[in-house]
N, CA, C and O of each residue as an XYZ file, in Angstrom:
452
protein
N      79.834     66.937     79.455
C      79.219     67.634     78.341
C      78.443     68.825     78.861
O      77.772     68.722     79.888
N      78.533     70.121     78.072
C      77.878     70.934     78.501
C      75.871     70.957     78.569
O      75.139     70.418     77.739
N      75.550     71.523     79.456
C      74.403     70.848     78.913
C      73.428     72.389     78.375
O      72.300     72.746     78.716
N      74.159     72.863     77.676
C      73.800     74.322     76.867
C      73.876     74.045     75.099
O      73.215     74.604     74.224
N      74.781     73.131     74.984
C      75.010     72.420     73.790
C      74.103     72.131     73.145
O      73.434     71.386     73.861
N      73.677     72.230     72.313
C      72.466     72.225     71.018
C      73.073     71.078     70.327
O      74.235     71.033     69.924
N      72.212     70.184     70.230
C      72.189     68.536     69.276
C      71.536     68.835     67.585
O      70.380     68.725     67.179
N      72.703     69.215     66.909
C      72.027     69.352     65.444
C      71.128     68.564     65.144
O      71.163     67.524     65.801
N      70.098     68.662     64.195
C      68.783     67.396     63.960
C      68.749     67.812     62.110
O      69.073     68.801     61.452
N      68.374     66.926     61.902
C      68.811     66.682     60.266
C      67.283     67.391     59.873
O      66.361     67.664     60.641
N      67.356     67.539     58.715
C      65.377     67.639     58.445
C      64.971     67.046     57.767
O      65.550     66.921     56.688
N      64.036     66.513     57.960
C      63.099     65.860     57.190
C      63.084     66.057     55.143
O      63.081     67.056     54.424
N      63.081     65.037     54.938
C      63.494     64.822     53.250
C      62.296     64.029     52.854
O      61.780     63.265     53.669
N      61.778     64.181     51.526
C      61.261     63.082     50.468
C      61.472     63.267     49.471
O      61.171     64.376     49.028
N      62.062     62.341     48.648
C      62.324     62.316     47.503
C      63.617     63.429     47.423
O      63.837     64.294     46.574
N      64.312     63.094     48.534
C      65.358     63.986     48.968
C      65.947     65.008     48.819
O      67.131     65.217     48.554
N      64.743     65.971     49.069
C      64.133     67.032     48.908
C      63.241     67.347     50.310
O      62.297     66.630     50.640
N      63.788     68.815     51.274
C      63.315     69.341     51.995
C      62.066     69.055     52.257
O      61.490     69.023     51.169
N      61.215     68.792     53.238
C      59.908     68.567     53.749
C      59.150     69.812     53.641
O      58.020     69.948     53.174
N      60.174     70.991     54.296
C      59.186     72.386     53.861
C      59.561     72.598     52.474
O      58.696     73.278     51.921
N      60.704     72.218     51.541
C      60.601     72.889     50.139
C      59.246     72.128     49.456
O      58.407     72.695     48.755
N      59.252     70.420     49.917
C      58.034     70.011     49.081
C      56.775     70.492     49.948
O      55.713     70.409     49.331
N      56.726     70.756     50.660
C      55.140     71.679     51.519
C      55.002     73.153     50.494
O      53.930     73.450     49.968
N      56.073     73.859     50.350
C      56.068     74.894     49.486
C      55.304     74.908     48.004
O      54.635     75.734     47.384
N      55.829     73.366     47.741
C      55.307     72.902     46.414
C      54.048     72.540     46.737
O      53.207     73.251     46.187
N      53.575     71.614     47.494
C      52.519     71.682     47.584
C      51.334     72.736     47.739
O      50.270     72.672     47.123
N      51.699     73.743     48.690
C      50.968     74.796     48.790
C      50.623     75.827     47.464
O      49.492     76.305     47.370
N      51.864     76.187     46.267
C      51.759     76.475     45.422
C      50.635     75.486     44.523
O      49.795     76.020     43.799
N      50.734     73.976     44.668
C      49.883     73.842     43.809
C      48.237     73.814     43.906
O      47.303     73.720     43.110
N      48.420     73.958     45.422
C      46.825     74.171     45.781
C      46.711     75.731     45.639
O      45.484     75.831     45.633
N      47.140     76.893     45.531
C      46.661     78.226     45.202
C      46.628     77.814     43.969
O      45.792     78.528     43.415
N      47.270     76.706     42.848
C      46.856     76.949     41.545
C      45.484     76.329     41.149
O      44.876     76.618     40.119
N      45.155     75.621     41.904
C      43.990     74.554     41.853
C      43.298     75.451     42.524
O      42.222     75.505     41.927
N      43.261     76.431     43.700
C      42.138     77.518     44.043
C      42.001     78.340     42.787
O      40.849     78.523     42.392
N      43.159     78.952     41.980
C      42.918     80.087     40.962
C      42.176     79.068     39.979
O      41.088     79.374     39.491
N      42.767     77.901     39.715
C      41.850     77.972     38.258
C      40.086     77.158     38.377
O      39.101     77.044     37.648
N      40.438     76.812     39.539
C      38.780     76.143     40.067
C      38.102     77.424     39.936
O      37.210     77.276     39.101
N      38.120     78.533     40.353
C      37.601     79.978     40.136
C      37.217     80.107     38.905
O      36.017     80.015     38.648
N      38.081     80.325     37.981
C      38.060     80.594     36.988
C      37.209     79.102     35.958
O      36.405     79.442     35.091
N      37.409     77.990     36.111
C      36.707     76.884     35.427
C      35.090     77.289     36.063
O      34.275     77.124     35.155
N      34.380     77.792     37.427
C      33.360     78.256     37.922
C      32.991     79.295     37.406
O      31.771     79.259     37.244
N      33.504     80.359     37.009
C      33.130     81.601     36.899
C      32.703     81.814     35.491
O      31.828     82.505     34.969
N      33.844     80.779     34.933
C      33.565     80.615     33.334
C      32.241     79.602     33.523
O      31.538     80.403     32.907
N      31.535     78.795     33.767
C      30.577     77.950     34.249
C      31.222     76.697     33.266
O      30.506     75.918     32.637
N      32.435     76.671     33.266
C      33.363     75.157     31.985
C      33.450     74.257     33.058
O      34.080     73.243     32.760
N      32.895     74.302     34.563
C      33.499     73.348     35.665
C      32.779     73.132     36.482
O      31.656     73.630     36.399
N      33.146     72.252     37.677
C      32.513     71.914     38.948
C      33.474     72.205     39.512
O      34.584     72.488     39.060
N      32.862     72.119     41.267
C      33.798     71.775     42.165
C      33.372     70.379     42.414
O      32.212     70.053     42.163
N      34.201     69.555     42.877
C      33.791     68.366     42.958
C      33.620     67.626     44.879
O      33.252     66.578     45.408
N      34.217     69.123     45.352
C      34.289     68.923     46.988
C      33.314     69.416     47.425
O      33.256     70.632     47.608
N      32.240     68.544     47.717
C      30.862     69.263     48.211
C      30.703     70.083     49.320
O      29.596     70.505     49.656
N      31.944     70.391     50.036
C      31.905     71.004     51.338
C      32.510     72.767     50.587
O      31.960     73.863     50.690
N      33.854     72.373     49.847
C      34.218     73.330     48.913
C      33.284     74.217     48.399
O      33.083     75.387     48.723
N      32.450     73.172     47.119
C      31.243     73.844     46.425
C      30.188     74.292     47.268
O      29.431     75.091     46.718
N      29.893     73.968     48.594
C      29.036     75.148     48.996
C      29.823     75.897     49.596
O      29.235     76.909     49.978
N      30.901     75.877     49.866
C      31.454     77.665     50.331
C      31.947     78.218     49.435
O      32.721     79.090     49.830
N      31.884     78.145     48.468
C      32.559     78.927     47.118
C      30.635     79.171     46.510
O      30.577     80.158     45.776
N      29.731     78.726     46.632
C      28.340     79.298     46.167
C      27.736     80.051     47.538
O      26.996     81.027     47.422
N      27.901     79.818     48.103
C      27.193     80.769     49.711
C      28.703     82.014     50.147
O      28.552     83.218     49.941
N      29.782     81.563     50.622
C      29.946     82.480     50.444
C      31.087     84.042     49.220
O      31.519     85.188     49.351
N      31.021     82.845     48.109
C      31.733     83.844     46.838
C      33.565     82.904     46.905
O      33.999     81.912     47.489
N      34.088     83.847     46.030
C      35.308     83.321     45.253
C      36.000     83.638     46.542
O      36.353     82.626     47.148
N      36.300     84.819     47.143
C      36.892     85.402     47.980
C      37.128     84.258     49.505
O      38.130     83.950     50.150
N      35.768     83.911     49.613
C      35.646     82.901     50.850
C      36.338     82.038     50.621
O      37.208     81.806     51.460
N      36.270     81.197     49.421
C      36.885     79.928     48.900
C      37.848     80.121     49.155
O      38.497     79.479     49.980
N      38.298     81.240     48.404
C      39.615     81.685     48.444
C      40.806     81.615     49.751
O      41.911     81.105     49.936
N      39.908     82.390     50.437
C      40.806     82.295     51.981
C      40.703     81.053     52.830
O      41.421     80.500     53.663
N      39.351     80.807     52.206
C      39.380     79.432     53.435
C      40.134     78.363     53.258
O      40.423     77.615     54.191
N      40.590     78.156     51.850
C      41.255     76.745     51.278
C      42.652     76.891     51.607
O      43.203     76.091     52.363
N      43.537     78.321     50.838
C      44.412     78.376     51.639
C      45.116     78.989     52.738
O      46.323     79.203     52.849
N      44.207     79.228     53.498
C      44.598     79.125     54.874
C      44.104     78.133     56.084
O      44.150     78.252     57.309
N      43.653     77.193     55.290
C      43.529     75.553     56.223
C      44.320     74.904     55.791
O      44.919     74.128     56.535
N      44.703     74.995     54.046
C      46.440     74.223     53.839
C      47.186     74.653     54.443
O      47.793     73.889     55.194
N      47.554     76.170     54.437
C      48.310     76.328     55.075
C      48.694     75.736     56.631
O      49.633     75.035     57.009
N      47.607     76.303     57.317
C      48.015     75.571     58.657
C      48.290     73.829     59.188
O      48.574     73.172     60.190
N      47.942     73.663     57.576
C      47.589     71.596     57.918
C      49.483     72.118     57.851
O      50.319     72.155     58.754
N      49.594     72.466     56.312
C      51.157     71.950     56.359
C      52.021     72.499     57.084
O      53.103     71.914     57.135
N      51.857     73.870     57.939
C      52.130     74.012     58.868
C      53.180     73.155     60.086
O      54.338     72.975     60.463
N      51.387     72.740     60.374
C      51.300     71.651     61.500
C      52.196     70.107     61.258
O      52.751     69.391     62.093
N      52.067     69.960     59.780
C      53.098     68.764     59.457
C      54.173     68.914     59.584
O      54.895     67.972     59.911
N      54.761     70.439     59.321
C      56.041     70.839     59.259
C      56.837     70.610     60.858
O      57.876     69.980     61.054
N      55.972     71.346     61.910
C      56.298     71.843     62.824
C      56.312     70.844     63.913
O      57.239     70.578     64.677
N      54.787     70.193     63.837
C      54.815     69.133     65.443
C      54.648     68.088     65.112
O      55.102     67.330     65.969
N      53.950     67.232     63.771
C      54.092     65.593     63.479
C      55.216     64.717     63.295
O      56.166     64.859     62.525
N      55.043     64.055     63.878
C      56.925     62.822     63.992
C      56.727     62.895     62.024
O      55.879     63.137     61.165
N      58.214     62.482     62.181
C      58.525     62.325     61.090
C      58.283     61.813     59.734
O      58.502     62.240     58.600
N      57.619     60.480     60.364
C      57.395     59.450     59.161
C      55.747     60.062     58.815
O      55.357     59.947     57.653
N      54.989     60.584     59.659
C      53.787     60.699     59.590
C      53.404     62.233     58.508
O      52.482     62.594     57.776
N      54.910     62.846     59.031
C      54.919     64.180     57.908
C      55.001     64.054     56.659
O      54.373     64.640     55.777
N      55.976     63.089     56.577
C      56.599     62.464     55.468
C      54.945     62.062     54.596
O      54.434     62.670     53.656
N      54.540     61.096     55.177
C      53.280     60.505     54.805
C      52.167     61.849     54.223
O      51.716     62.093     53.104
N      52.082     62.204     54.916
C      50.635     63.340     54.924
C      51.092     64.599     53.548
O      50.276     65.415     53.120
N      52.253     64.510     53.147
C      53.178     65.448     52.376
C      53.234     64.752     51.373
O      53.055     65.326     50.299
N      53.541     63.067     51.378
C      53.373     62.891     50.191
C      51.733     62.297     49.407
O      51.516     61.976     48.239
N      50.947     62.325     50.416
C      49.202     61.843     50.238
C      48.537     63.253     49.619
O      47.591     63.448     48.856
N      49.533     64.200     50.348
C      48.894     66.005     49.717
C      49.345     65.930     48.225
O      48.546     66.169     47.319
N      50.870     65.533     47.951
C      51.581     65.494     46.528
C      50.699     64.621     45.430
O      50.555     64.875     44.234
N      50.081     63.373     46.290
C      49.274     62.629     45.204
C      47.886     63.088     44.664
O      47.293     62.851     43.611
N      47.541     63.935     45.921
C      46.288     64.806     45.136
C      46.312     65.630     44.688
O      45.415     65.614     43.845
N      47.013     66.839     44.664
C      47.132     68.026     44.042
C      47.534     67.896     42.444
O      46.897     68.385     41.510
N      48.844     67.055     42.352
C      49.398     67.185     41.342
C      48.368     66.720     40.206
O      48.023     67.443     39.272
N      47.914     65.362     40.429
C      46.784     65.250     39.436
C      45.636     66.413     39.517
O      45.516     67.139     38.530
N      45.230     66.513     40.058
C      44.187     67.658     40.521
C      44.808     69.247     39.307
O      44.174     69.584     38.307
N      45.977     69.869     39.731
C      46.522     70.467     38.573
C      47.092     70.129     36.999
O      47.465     70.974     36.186
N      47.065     69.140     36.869
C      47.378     68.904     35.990
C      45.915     68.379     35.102
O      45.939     68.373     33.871
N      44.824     68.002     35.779
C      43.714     68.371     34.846
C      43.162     69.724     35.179
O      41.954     69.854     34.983
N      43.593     70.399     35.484
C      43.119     71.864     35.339
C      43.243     72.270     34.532
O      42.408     72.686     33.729
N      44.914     72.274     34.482
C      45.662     71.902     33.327
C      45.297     71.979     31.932
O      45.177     72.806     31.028
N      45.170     70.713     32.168
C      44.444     70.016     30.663
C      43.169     70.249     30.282
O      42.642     69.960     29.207
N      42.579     70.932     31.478
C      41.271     71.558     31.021
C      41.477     72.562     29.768
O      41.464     72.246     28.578
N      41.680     73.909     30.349
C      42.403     75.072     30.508
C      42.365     74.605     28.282
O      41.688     75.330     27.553
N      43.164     73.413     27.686
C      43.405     73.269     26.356
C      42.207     72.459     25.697
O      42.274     71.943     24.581
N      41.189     72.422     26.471
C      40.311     71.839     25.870
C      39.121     72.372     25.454
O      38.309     71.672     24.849
């Protein structure tokens, strides 16, 4: 066997569905949960309920929040994407899916109330 030969590797699936397409999803739904946490604050209709969050979104503004939230998702899912074994990506991708989605979806439901 040559040993230049490249060993195809399958990718990672949940809900058999791409690991980075559902990281994609995930990441989208945390910029939506950054935009409308802003906006539920700004309107004063909300909290943040992440006390580490709520003081960097009151010390240092929307903008801070802003960058800091997603660009530490980003790099978490990143990092899940790129160097965590499999099952553990799998895991951490779908523990992100169980918080966000509720998390947007009372934003959500704020948003009509």
């Amino acid at each position: 066997m040559d040993s230049t030969a490249t060993v195809a590797t399958r990718e990672s699936t949940l809900f058999g569905v791409s690991l980075s397409t559902v990281s994609w999803f995930v990441f989208y739904l945390v910029a939506l949960d950054v935009w409308l946490t802003d906006q539920s604050l700004a309107e004063q209709r909300g909290v943040e309920l992440n006390p580490v969050m709520d003081w960097i979104y009151h010390s240092g503004g929307a903008l801070t929040f802003t960058l800091f939230k997603v660009a530490l998702t980003g790099l978490c899912l990143l990092w899940i994407n790129r160097r965590a074994p499999t099952s553990q990506a799998r895991m951490a991708t779908l523990v992100a899916l169980a918080i966000y989605l509720p998390v947007a979806g009372i934003h959500i439901l704020g948003l009509y109330h």
